[in-house]
PyMOL Python script that loads the backbone (N, CA, C, O; Angstrom):
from pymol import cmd

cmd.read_pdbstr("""\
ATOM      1  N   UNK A   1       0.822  -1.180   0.000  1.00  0.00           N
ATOM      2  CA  UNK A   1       0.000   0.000   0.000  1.00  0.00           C
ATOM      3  C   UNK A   1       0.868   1.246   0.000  1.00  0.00           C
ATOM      4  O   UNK A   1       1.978   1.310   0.528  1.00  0.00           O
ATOM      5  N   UNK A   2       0.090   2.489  -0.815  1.00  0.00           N
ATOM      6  CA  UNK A   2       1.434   3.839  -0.727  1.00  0.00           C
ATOM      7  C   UNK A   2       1.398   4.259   0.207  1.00  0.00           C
ATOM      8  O   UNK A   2       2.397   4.878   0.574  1.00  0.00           O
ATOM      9  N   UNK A   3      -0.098   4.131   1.367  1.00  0.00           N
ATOM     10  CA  UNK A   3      -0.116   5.047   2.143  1.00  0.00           C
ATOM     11  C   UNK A   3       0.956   4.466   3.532  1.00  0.00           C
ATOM     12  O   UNK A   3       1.254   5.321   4.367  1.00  0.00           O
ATOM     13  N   UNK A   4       1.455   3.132   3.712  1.00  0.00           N
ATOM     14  CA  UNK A   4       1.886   2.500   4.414  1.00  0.00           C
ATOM     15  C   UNK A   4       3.758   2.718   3.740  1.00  0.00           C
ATOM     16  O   UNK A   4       4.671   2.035   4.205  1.00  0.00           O
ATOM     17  N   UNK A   5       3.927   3.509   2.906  1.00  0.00           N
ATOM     18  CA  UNK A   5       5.447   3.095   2.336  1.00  0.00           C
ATOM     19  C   UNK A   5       6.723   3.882   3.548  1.00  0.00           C
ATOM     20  O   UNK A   5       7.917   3.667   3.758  1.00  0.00           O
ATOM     21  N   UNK A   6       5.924   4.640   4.001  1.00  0.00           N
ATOM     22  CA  UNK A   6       6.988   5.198   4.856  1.00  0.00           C
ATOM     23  C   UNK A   6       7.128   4.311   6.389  1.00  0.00           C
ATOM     24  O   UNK A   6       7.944   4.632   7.252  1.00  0.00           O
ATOM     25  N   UNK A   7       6.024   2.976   6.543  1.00  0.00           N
ATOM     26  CA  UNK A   7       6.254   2.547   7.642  1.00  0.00           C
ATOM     27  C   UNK A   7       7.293   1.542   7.931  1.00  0.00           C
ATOM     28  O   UNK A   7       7.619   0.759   7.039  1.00  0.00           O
ATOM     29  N   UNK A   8       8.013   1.475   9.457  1.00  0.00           N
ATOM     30  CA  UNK A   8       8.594  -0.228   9.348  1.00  0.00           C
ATOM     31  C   UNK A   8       7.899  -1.511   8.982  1.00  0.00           C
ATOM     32  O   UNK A   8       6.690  -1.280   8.981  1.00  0.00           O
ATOM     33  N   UNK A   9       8.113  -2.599   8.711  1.00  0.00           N
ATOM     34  CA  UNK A   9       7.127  -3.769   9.177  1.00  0.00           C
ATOM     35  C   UNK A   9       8.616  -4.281   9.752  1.00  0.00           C
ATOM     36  O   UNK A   9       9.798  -4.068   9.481  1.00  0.00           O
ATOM     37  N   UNK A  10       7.908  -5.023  10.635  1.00  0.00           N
ATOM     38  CA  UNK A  10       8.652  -6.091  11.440  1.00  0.00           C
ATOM     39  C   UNK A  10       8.377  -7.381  11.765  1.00  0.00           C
ATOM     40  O   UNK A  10       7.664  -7.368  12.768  1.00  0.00           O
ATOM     41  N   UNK A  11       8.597  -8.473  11.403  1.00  0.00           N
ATOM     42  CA  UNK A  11       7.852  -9.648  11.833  1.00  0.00           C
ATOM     43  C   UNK A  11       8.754 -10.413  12.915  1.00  0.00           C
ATOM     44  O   UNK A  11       9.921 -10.083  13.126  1.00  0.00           O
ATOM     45  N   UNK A  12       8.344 -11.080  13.340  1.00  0.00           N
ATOM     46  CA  UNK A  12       8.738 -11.826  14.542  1.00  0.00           C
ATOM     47  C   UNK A  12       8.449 -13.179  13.904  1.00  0.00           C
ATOM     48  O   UNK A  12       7.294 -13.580  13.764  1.00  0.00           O
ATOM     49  N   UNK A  13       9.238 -13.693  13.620  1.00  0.00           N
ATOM     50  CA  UNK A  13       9.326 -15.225  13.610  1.00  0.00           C
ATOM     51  C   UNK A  13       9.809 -15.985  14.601  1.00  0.00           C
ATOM     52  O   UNK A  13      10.999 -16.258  14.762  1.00  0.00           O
ATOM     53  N   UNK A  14       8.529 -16.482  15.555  1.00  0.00           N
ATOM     54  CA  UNK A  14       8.030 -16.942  16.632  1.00  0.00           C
ATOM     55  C   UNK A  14       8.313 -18.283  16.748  1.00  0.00           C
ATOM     56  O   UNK A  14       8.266 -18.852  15.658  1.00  0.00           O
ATOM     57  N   UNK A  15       8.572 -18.943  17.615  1.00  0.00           N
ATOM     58  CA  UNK A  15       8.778 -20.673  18.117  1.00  0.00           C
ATOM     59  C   UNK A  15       9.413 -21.153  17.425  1.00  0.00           C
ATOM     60  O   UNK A  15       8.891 -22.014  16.718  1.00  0.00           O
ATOM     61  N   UNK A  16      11.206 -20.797  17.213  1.00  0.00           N
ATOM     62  CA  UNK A  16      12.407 -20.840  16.508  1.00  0.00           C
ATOM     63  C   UNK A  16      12.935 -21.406  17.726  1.00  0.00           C
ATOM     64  O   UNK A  16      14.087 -21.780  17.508  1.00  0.00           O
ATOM     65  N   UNK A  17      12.610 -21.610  18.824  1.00  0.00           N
ATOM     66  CA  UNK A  17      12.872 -22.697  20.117  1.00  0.00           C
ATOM     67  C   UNK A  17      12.083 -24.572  19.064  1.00  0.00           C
ATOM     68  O   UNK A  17      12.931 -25.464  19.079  1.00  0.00           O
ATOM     69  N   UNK A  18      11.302 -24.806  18.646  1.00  0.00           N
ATOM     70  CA  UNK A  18      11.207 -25.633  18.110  1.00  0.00           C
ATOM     71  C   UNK A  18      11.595 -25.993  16.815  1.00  0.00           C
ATOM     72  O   UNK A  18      11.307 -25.322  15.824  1.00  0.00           O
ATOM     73  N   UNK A  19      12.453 -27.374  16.786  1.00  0.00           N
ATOM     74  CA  UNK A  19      13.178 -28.044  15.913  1.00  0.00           C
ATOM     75  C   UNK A  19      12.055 -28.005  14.670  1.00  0.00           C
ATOM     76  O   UNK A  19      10.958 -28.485  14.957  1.00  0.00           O
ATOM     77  N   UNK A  20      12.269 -27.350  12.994  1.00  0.00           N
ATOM     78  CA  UNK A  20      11.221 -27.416  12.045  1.00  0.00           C
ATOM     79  C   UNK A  20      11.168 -26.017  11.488  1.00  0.00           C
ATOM     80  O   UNK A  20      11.204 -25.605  10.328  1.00  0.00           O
ATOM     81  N   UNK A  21      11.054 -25.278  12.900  1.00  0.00           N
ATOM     82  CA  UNK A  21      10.370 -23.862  12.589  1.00  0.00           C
ATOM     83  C   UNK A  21      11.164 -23.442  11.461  1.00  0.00           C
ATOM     84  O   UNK A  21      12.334 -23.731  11.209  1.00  0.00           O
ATOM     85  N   UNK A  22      10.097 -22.484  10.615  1.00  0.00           N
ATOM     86  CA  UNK A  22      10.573 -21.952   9.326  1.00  0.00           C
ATOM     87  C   UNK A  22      11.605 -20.514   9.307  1.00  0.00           C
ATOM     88  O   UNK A  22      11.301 -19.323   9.376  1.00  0.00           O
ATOM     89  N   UNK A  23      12.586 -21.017   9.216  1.00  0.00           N
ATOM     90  CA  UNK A  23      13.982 -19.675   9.056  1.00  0.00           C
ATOM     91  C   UNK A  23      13.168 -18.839   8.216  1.00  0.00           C
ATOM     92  O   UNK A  23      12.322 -19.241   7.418  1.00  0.00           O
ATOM     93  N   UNK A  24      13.545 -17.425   8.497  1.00  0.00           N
ATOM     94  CA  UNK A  24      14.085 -15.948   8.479  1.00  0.00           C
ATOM     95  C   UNK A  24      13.597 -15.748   6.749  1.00  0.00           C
ATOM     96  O   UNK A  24      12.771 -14.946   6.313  1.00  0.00           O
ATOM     97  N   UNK A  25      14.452 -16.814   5.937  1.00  0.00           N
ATOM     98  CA  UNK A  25      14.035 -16.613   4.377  1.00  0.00           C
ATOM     99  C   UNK A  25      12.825 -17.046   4.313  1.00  0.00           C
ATOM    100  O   UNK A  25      11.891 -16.334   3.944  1.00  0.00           O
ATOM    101  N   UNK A  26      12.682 -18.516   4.740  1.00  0.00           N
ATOM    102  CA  UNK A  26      11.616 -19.467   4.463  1.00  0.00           C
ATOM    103  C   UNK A  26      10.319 -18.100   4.593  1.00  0.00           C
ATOM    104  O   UNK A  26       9.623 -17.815   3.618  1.00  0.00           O
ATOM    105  N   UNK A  27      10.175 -17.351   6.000  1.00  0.00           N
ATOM    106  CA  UNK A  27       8.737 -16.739   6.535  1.00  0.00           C
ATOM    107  C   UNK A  27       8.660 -15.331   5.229  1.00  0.00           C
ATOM    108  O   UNK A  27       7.650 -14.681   4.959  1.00  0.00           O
ATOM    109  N   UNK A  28      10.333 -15.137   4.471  1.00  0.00           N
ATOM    110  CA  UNK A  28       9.935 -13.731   3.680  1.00  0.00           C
ATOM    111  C   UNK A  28       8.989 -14.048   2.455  1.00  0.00           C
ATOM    112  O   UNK A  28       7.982 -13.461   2.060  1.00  0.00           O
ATOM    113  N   UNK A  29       9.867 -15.555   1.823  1.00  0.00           N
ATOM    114  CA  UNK A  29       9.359 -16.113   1.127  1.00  0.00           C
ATOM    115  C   UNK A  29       7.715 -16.221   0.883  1.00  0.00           C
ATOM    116  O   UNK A  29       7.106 -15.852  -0.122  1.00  0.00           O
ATOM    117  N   UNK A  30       7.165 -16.834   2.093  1.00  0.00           N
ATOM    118  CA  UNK A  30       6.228 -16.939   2.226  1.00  0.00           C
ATOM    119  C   UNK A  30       5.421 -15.822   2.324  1.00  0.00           C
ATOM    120  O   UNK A  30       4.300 -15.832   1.815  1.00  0.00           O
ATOM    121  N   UNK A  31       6.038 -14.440   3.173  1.00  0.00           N
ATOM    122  CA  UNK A  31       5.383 -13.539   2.799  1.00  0.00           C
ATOM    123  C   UNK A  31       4.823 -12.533   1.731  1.00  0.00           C
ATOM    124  O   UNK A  31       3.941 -11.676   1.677  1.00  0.00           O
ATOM    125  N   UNK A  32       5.830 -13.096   0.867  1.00  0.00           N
ATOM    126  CA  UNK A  32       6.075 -12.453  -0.079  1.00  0.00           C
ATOM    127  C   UNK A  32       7.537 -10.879  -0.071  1.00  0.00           C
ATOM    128  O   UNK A  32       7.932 -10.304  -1.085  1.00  0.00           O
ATOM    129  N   UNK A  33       7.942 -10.629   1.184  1.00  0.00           N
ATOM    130  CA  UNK A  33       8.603  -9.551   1.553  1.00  0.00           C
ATOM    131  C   UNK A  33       9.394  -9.234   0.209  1.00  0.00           C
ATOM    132  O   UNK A  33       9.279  -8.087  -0.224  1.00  0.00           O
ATOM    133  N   UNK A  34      10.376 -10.356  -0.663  1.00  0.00           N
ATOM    134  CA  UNK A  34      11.138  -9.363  -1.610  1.00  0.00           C
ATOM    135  C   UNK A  34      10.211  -9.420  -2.938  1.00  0.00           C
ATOM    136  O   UNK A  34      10.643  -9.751  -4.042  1.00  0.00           O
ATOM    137  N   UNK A  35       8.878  -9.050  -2.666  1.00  0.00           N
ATOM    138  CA  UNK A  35       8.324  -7.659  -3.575  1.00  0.00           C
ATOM    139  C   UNK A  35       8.039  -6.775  -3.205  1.00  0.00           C
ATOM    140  O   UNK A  35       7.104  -6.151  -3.707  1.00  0.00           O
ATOM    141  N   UNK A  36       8.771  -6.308  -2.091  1.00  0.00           N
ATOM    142  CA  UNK A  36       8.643  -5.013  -1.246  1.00  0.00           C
ATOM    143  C   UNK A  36       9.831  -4.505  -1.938  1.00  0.00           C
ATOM    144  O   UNK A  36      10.961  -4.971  -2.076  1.00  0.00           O
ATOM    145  N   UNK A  37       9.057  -3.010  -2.488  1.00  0.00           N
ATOM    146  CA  UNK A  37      10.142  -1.979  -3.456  1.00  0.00           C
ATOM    147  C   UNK A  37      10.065  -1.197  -2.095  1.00  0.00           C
ATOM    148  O   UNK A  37       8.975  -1.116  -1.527  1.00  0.00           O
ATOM    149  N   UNK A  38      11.285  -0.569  -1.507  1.00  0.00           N
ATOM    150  CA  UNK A  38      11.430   0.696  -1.110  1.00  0.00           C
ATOM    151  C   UNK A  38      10.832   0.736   0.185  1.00  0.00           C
ATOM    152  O   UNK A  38      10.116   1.668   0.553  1.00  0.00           O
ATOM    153  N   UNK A  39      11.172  -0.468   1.028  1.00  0.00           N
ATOM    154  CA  UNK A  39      10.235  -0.572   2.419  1.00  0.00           C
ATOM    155  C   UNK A  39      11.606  -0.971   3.120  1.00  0.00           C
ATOM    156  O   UNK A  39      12.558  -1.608   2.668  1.00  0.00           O
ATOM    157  N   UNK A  40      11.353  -0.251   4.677  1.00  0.00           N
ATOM    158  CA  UNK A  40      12.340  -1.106   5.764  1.00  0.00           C
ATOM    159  C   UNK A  40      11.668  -2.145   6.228  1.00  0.00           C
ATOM    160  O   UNK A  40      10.516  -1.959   6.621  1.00  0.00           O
ATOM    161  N   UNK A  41      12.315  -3.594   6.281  1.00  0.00           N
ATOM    162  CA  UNK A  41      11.686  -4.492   7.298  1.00  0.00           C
ATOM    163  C   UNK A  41      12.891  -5.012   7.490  1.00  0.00           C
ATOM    164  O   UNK A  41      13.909  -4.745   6.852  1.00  0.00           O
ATOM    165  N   UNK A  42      12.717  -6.105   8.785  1.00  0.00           N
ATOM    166  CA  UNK A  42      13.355  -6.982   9.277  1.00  0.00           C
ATOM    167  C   UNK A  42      12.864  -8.215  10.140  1.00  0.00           C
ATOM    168  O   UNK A  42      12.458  -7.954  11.273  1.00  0.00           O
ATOM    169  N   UNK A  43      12.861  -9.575   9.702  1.00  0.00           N
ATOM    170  CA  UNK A  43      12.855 -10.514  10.435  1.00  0.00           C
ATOM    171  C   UNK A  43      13.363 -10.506  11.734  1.00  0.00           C
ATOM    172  O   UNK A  43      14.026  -9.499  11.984  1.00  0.00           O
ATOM    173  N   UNK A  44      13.272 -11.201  12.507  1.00  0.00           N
ATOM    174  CA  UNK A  44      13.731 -11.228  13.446  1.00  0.00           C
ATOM    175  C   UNK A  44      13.207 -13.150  14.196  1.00  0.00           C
ATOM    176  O   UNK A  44      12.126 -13.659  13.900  1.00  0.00           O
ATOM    177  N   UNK A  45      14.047 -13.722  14.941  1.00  0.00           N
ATOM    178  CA  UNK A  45      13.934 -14.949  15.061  1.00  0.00           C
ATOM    179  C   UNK A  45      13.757 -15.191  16.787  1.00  0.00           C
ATOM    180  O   UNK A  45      14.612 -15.171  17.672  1.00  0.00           O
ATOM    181  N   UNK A  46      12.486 -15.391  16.839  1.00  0.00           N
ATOM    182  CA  UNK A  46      12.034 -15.070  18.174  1.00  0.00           C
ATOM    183  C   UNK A  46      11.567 -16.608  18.769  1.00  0.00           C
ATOM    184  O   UNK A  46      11.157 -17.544  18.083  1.00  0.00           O
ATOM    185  N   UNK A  47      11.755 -16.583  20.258  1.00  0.00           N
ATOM    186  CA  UNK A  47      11.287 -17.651  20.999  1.00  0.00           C
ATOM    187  C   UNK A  47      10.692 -16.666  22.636  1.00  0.00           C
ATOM    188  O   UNK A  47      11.225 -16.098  23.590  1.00  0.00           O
ATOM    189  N   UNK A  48       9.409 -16.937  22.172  1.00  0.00           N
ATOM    190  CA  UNK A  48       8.619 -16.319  23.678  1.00  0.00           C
ATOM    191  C   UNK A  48       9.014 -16.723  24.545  1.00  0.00           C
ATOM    192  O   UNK A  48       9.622 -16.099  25.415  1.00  0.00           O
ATOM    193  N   UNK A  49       8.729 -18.037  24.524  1.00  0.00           N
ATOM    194  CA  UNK A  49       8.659 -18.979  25.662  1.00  0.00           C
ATOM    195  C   UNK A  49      10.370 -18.978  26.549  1.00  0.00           C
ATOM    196  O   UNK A  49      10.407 -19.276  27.742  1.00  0.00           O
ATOM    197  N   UNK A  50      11.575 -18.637  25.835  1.00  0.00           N
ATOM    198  CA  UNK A  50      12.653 -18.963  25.709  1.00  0.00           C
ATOM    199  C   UNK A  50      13.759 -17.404  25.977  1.00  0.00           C
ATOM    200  O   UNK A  50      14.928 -17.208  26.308  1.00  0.00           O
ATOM    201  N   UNK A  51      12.427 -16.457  25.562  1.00  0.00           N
ATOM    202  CA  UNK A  51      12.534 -15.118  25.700  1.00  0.00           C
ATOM    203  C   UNK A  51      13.462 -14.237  24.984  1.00  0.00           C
ATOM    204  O   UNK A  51      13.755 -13.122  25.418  1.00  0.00           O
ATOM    205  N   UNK A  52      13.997 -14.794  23.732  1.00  0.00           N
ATOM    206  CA  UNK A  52      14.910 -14.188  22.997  1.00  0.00           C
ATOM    207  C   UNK A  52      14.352 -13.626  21.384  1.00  0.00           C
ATOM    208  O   UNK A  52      13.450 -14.106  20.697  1.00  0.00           O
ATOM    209  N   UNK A  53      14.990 -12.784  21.177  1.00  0.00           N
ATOM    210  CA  UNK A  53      14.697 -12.235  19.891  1.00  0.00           C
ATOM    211  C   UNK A  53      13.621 -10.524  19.777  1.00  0.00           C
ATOM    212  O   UNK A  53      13.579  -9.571  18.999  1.00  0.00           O
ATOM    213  N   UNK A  54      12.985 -10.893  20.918  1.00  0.00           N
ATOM    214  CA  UNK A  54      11.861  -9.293  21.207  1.00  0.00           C
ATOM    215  C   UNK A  54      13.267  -8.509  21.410  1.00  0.00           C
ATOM    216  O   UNK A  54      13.532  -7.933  20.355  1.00  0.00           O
ATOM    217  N   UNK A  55      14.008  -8.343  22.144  1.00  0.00           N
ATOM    218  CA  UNK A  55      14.885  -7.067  22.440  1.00  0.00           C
ATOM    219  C   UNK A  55      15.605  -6.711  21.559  1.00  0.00           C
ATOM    220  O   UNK A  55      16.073  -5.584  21.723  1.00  0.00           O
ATOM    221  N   UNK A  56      15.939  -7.315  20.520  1.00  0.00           N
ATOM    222  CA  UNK A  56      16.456  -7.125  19.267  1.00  0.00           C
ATOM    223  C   UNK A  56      16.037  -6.576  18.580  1.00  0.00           C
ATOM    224  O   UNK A  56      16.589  -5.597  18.077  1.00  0.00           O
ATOM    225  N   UNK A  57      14.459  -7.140  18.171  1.00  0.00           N
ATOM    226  CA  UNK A  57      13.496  -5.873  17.421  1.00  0.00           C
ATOM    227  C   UNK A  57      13.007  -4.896  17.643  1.00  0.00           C
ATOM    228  O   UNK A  57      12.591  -4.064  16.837  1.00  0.00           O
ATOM    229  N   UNK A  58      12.989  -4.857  19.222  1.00  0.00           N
ATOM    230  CA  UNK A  58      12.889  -3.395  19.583  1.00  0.00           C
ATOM    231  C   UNK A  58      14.139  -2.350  19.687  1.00  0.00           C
ATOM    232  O   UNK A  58      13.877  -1.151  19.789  1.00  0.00           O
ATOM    233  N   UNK A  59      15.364  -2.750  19.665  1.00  0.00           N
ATOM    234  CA  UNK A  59      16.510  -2.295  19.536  1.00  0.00           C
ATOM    235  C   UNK A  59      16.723  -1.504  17.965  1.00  0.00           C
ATOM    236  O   UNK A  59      17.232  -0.403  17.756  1.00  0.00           O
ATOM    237  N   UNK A  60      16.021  -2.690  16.755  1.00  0.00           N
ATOM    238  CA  UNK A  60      15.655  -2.522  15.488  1.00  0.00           C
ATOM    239  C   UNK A  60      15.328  -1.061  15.444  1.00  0.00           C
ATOM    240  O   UNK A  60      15.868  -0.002  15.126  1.00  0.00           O
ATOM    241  N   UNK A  61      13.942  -1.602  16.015  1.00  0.00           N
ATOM    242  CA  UNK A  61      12.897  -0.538  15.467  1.00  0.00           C
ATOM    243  C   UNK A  61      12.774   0.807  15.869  1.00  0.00           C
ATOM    244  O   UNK A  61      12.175   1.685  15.248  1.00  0.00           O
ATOM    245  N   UNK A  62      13.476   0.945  17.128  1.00  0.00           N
ATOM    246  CA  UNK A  62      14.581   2.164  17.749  1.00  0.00           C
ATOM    247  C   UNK A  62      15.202   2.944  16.903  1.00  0.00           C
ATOM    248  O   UNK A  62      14.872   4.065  16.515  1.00  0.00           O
ATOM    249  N   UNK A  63      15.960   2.416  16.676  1.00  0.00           N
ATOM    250  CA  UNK A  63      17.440   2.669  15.916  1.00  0.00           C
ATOM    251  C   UNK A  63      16.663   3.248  14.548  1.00  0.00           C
ATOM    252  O   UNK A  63      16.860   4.425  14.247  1.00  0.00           O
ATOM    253  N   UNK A  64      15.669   2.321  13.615  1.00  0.00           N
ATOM    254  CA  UNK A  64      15.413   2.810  12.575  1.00  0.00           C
ATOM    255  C   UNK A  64      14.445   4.213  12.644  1.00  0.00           C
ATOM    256  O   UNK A  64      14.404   5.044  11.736  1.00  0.00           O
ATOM    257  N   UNK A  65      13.895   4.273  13.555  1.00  0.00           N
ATOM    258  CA  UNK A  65      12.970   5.449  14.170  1.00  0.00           C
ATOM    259  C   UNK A  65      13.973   6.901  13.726  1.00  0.00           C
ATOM    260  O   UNK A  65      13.718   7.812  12.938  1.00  0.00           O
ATOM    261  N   UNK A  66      14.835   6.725  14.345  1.00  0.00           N
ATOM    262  CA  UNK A  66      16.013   7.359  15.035  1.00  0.00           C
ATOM    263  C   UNK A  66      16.800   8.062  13.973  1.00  0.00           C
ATOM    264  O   UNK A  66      17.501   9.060  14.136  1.00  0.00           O
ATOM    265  N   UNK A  67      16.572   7.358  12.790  1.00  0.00           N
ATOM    266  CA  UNK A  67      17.774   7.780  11.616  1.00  0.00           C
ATOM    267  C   UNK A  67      16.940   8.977  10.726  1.00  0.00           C
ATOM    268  O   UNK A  67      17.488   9.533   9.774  1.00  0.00           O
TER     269      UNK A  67
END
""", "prot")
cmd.dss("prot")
cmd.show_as("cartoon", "prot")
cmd.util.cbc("prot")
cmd.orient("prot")
């Protein structure tokens, strides 16, 4: 969407604590992400339960705020 081109997206690819879960490409793939012309995003490889990967994307999404 144009009206969305100036936003981040960020996804969280969630329950990367379980053996299977779909890597970082596999979820862009699926999203379709590289037909995104002219957008910031970033994966990020998260385990809730395990508690890793949120502080990263908020570190991300900081930083890109910021510039």
């Amino acid at each position: 969407e144009d009206e969305l081109q100036d936003c981040l997206l960020v996804v969280l690819a969630n329950k990367q604590d379980i053996e299977g879960s779909m890597t970082p490409s596999e979820v862009a793939k699926h999203l379709g992400l590289h037909n995104l012309k002219n957008r910031r995003y970033q994966i990020f490889k998260t385990s809730a339960i395990k508690g890793y990967g949120l502080n990263e994307a908020m570190e991300w999404i900081h930083a890109e705020i910021n510039k």
